[in-house]
C-alpha positions in Angstrom: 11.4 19.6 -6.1 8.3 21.7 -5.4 7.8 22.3 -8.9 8.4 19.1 -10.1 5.8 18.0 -7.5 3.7 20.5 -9.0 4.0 19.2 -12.3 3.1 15.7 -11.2 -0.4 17.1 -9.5 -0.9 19.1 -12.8 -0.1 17.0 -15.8 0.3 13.5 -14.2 -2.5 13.1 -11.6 -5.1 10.5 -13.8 -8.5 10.5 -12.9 -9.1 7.2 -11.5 -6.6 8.1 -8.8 -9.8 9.2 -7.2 -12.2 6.5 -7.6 -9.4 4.3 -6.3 -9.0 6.1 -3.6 -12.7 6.0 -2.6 -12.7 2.4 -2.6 -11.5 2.8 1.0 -14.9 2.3 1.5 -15.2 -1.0 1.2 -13.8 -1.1 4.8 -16.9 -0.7 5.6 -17.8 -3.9 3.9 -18.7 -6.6 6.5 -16.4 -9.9 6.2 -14.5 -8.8 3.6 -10.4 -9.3 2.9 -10.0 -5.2 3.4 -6.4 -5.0 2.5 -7.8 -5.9 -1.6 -8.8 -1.9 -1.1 -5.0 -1.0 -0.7 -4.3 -3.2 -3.9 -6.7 -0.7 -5.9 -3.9 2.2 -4.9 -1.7 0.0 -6.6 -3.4 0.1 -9.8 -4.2 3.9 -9.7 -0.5 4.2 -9.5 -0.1 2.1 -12.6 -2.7 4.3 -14.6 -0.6 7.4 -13.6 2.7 5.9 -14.9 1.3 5.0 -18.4 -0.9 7.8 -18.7 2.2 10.0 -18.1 4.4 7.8 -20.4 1.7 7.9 -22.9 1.4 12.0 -22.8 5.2 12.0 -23.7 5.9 13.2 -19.9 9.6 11.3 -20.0 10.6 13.0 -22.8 9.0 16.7 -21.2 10.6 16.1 -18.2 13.7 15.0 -20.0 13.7 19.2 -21.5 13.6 20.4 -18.2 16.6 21.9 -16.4 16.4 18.7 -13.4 18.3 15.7 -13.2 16.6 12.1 -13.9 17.3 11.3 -10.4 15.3 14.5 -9.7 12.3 13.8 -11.7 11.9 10.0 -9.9 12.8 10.9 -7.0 9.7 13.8 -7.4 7.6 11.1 -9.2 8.1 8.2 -6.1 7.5 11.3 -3.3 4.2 11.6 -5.6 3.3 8.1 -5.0 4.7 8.4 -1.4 2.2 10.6 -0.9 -1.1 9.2 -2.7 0.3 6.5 -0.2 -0.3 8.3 2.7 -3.5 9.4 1.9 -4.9 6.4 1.2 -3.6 5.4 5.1 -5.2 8.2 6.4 -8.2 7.6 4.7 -8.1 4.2 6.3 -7.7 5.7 9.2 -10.9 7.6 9.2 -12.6 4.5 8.3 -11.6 2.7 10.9 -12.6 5.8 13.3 -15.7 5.3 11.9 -16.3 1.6 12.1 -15.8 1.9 15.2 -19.3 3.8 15.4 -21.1 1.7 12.5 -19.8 -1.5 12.5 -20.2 -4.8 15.2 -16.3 -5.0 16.2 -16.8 -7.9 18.9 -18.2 -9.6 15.7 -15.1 -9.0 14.3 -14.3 -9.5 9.9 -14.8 -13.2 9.3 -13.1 -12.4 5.6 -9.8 -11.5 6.7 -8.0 -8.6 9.4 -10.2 -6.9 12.0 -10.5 -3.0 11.6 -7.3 -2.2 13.8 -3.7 -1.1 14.0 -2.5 -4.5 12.3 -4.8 -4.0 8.6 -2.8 -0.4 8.9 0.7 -2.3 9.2 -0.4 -5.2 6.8 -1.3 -1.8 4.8 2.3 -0.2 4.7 4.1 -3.5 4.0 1.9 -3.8 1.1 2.9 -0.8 -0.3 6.7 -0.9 0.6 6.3 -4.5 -1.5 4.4 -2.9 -4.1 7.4 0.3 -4.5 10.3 -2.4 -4.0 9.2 -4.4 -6.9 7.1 -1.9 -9.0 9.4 1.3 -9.3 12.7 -0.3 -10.1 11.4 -2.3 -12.5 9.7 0.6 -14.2 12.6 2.5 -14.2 15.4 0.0 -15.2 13.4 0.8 -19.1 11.1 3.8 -18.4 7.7 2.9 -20.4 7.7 -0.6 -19.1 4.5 -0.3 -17.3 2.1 -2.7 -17.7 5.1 -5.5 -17.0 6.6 -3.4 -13.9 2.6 -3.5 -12.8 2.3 -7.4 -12.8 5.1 -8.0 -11.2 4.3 -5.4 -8.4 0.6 -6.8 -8.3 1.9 -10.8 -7.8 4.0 -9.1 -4.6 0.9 -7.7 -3.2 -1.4 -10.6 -3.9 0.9 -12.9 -2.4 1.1 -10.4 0.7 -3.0 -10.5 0.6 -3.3 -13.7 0.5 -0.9 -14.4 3.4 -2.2 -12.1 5.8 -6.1 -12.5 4.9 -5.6 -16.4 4.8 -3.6 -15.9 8.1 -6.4 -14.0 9.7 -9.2 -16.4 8.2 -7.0 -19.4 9.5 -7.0 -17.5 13.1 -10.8 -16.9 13.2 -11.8 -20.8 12.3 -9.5 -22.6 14.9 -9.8 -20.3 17.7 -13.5 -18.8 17.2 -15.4 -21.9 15.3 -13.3 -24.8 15.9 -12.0 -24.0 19.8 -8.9 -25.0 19.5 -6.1 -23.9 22.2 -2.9 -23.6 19.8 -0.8 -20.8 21.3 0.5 -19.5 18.2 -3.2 -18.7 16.8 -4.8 -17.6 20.2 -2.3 -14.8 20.6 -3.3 -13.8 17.1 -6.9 -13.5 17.9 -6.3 -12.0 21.1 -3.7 -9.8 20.1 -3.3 -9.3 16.6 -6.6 -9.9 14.7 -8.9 -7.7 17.1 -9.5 -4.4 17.6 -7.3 -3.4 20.9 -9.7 -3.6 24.0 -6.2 -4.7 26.1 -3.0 -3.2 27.0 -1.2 -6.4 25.7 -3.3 -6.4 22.3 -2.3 -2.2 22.4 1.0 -2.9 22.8 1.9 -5.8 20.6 0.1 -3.8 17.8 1.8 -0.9 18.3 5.1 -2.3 17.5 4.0 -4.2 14.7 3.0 -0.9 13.2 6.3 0.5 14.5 8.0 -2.3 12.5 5.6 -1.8 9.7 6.3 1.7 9.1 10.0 1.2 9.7 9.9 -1.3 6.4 8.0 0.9 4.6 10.4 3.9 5.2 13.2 1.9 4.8 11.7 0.0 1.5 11.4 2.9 -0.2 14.2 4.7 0.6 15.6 1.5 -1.0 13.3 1.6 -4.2 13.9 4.7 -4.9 17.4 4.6 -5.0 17.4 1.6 -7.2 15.3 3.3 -9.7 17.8 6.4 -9.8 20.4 4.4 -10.4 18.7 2.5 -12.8 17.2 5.6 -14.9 20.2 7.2 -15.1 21.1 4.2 -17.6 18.2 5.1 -20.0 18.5 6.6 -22.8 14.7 8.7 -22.6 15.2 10.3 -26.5 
């Protein structure tokens, strides 16, 4: 595995993996729907899937004394890990918004800088690997169509939890209306922590977040083994 891994770093690793992953910065982007930075991950992972089946990496790897279920199981621990990165990265960026940026303000185009835009961030990607790498796999060069259906998941999940937030922000903030449902939101949910409640309720949505993303792909993964072992990569 550590020299598959290797390989992936070395032959597979396309250079817009990088800019992508700077775009992080646009957390630092007042009012602004910050989980659109995690969808730019999404696309660096596409680039890296063509690029490779473009080089004739399949058919490489396919020479190699591993097993298909070894060589995507290495290529979604690849992913797994740009993943991570980019989390951390958001991480920072919050840390540092925290200096730079007007929190009591708080994003009036989507999720506050906080625990729940990290959470909202991992369900994104466990959507993104449930639909993108089984459907990449079931052919293995079917990038571009595994890619659109990966990016509708994701824009949907967007749009529901920036719309959500947005929704939050007008009818408690603007309009001052008392609806239970959106007041715990704004008090809990779309803030950054200042309370033990908001602490506690976000901590367990990141719990649960994090949970889905392990679990999601664990179960991506073992769909596109199962489905790669059907194709026929000469």
């Amino acid at each position: 595995m550590k020299a598959l891994l290797s390989k992936e770093f070395k032959l597979c690793l396309h250079p817009t993996v990088f800019i992508y992953l700077a775009m992080v910065l646009m957390l630092l982007i007042p009012s602004y729907p910050y989980l659109v930075a995690c969808f730019f991950l999404c696309n660096a992972v596409f680039f890296i899937f063509q690029n490779a089946r473009e080089n004739g990496d399949p058919l490489y790897t396919a020479m190699l004394p591993v097993s298909k279920a070894q060589a995507v199981r290495a290529r979604c621990l690849f992913v797994v890990m740009l993943q991570i990165i980019e989390l951390l990265l958001m991480v920072g960026m919050c840390a540092f918004g925290l200096v730079a940026m007007d929190l009591e303000a708080g994003n009036a185009g989507g999720t506050d800088l906080s625990l729940s835009l990290l959470a909202f961030a991992l369900i994104l990607f466990a959507i993104f690997n449930l639909i993108f790498l089984p459907s990449f796999y079931k052919t293995g060069y079917k990038a571009g169509a595994s890619f659109l259906k990966g990016a509708i998941g994701v824009w949907i999940w967007i749009v529901l939890c920036e719309g959500t937030m947005i929704a939050t922000r007008v009818i408690v903030k603007e309009k001052g209306l008392d609806l239970p449902f959106f007041r715990f939101l704004a008090r809990n949910v779309d803030c950054f922590p200042q309370t033990k409640e908001a602490w506690t309720v976000q901590a367990i949505l990141f719990a649960a977040a994090l949970l889905i993303y392990v679990l999601g792909t664990f179960l991506a993964v073992r769909l596109s083994v199962k489905r790669y072992e059907q194709v026929d990569v000469a």
